[in-house]
Structure formats: structure tokens, C-alpha cells
C-alpha positions, 0 to 999 in steps of 0.5 A, a space after each residue: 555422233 555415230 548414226 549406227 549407233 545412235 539407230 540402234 539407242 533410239 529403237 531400245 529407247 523407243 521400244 527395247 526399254 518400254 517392253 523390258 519395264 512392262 514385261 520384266 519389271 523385277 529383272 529391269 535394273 539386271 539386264 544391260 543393255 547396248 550394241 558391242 562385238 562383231 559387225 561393222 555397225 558395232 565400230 561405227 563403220 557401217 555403209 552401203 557395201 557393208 549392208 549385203 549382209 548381217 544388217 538391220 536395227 538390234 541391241 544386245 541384252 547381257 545378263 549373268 549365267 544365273 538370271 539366264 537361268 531364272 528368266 533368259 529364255 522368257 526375255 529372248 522370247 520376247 526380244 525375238 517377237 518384237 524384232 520379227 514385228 519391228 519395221 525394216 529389221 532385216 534380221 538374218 540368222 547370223 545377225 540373230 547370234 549377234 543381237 538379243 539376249 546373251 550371258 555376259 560370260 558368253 558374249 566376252 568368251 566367243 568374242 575373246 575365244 577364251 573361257 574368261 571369269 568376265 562375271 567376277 571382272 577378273 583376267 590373269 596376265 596368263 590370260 592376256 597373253 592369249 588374247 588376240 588385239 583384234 579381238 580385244 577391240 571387237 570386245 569393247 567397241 560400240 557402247 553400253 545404253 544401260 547397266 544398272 547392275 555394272 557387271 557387263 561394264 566392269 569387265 569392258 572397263 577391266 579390257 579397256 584399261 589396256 594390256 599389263 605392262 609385261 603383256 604391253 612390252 612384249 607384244 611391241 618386241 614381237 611386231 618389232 622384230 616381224 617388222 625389221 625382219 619382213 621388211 628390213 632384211 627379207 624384202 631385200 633379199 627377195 627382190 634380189 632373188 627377182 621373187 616378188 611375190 615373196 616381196 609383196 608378201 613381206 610388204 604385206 607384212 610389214 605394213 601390219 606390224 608398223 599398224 600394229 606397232 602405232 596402236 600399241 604404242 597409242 594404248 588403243 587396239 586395232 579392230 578386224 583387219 579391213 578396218 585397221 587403216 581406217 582406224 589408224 587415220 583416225 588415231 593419226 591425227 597429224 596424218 603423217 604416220 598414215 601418209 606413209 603406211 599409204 605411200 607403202 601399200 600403194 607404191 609400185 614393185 620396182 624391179 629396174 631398182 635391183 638390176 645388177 644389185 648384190 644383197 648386202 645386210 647392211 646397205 640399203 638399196 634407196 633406189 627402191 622407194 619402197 625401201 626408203 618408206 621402210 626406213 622412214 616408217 621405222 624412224 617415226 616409230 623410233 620417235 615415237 618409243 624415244 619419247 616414250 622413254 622405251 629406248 635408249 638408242 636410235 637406230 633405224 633397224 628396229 630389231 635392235 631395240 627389242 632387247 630395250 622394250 622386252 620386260 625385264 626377268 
């Protein structure tokens, strides 16, 4: 059980809902109701240091465009009354944007930054093209305590169901050519260079196309990017995979390992274990895409393979 989240059910149990049966009794079963989109409390992972900012006790209210239009303005006016009054809310004008009353369409539009039929459930493969994971896990976090109507939850369970299988496929090719490139040959040639800042940038890099690749061959999105780590441990639960992305970020620069060292394309330079780790990441992955029948052939540099996983025309 999620604390956040459960807080937040208790104050629309405990108030959200009496105000909506007694004020909107013939709107009741068309408001949804529940707390999804941008915050930490949203995916569960509030604490102490997150709550300097855009924190306090709120739910969303969705309806269509049309019922905004018949009584919105009446039901946000009251929303907004009963949090001004309700102890320890703390709401602050950002959070405000976050929380009460909202048109189904807007909520996933500015969250998915896309104009998307979510009222009629329906997203193009075009259109998923567009999107950005981030933003897809920000849309279908939390939960939904309420929605008679099934709109809101129609079109969470249309993103929830996952990319198409061209959307899939290609986005697995892209992170696996920016993870051979930034950390299977460009880290290479910039610690040759002696530019470790550059290294560290292509380290960086690497780690976020080897989380991004787990997630997408898991079928899960990854959330905002201070949260993907915590995520991962979550999804990795044999913790191997996560042990290493770890090891990775917090490995020395070993600048002693180049001395003298000549860039070659097809040797690798083990004396780095930041090299090593490398290699060892993209093997897990490997694994991974085998037996999920993506590949036909194993090799460590993970720009082979991107032929193998893109759709085929």
C-alpha cells in the first residue's frame, strides 16, 4: 500500500465524495476521479526532501470538454472551497494546476504535450511516435478511485497496453545504437584524448540508453529522470542488472588505464573498469533480447543488432 496515494483516497472518501453526491448529485456518476500526472506523490515516491515544494492533500477531478462546459466552473469552485478550508493542505498555485477539476482531454494533452482524441480513446501510431516515455509514465501513474463513465480510464488503459510493435521496435534500435555509440566506441576515444569530461558525458549517456533499453524490453515506462534508478530497482528484481548500472555511475574516471594506450575500434581496453561494465551491461541486455527471440546473433557491441529489432518495411 502507497501512503501518498492512499492519503489522498481517504480525503475524497472522507470529503471529495460527500461534496460531489451532495452538491452534484445528477453529474455524480461523470466525474473521475483520483490522483495521476506530475508530482512525486503521483508515482508513490514522495518523502521529506520532496515536500519543499508543490505538496499538500488533493485529487483530481476529469470530465469531458462538454460537462466542463455544463458545470466545470461550478464544480472547480467548489473543489477549490473545500481545500482552502481543508487542514494541512498547503496548496500552492503550481500544485493548484495539478490538482481539481480538469477536461480529460487537457489533463493527457499537457502531459503527453500532444493534442490526443483521449475522449474517443483513440492514438495513431503516428502519434506515438511523438511521444516521449517519460511522459507516457507521468500519464498513467497513480491511480483512478472513481470513473463510472470509463472515459478517463479508457484512454489510461489505451497507453497502458504499451507502444504498437513498430513504435516498440524502433525505439529499442535507437537506444541501442546511442548505447554502442556513447559508451562502446566514443568513451574509448575520449579518455584516449585525455577529455574526460567528454567521457563522463558519454558515461552519462550510456547509463540512460541501458535504463531505457531494460524498460522497454520489460514493456514498462520509465518515469522523470531523477526517478528512473529507483524504478529500475524496482522492476529488476534479481537486482543484477541494477547492481551494475550502479557499479557504472559510481565507478572512478581511471585515467592511469590509457597511459600509453593507442585507440583501436575493435579492442577493448579492460584495464578500465568502466570498460568492462560496459561490456558486461550489454551482455545482460543481450540476454534479455535473445530470449525474447529479437536477435539472432550474439555479439557484445549492440549496434549490430539494430538491423535484427527494427520493423521490417
Amino acid at each position: 500500500m502507497n501512503e501518498v496515494i492512499e492519503k489522498n483516497r481517504r480525503f475524497y472518501e472522507n470529503q471529495v465524495k460527500g461534496l460531489i453526491h451532495e452538491q452534484f448529485p445528477e453529474y455524480e456518476d461523470r466525474i473521475a476521479v483520483g490522483i495521476a500526472g506530475e508530482g512525486s506523490d503521483c508515482f508513490g515516491y514522495d518523502d521529506e526532501i520532496s515536500r519543499d515544494h508543490d505538496f499538500g492533500t488533493g485529487v483530481c477531478l476529469w470530465i469531458t470538454e462538454a460537462d466542463m462546459e455544463r458545470f466545470g466552473e461550478r464544480l472547480s469552485a467548489a473543489y477549490n472551497e473545500l481545500t482552502d478550508s481543508a487542514e494541512r493542505s498547503y496548496y500552492t498555485e503550481r500544485l493548484r494546476e495539478r490538482r481539481g477539476v480538469m477536461t480529460i482531454h487537457d489533463f493527457y494533452s499537457d502531459i503527453l504535450h500532444l493534442d490526443v482524441d483521449a475522449e474517443h480513446g483513440r492514438l495513431s501510431e503516428d502519434e506515438w511516435y511523438h511521444l516521449d516515455h517519460t511522459c507516457l509514465k507521468t500519464a498513467v501513474n497513480g491511480e483512478v478511485f472513481r470513473d463510472d463513465a470509463g472515459i478517463f480510464t479508457a484512454f489510461r488503459e489505451l497507453l497502458l497496453g504499451y507502444y504498437p510493435d513498430h513504435v516498440w521496435r524502433t525505439r529499442i534500435a535507437e537506444q541501442l545504437h546511442k548505447y554502442a555509440s556513447a559508451l562502446q566506441v566514443n568513451y574509448a576515444r575520449c579518455m584516449t584524448r585525455e577529455d574526460t569530461v567528454a567521457a563522463e558525458l558519454c558515461r552519462a549517456q550510456g547509463i540512460e540508453a541501458a535504463m531505457e533499453l531494460y524498460f522497454l524490453l520489460k514493456r514498462e515506462y520509465p518515469p522523470y529522470y531523477k526517478w528512473t534508478f529507483r524504478a529500475l530497482k524496482e522492476l529488476d528484481e534479481e537486482g543484477i542488472f541494477t547492481a551494475k548500472i550502479k557499479e557504472l555511475a559510481e565507478e572512478k574516471l581511471n585515467k592511469d588505464a590509457w597511459k600509453g594506450t593507442r585507440y583501436h575500434p575493435n579492442r577493448q581496453n579492460y584495464k578500465d573498469r568502466i570498460v568492462s561494465l560496459s561490456e558486461e551491461i550489454a551482455s545482460e541486455l543481450e540476454f534479455i533480447m535473445q530470449d525474447m527471440g529479437l536477435i539472432k546473433t550474439r555479439s557484445r557491441y549492440l549496434e549490430v543488432h539494430v538491423n535484427d529489432v527494427l520493423p521490417q518495411k
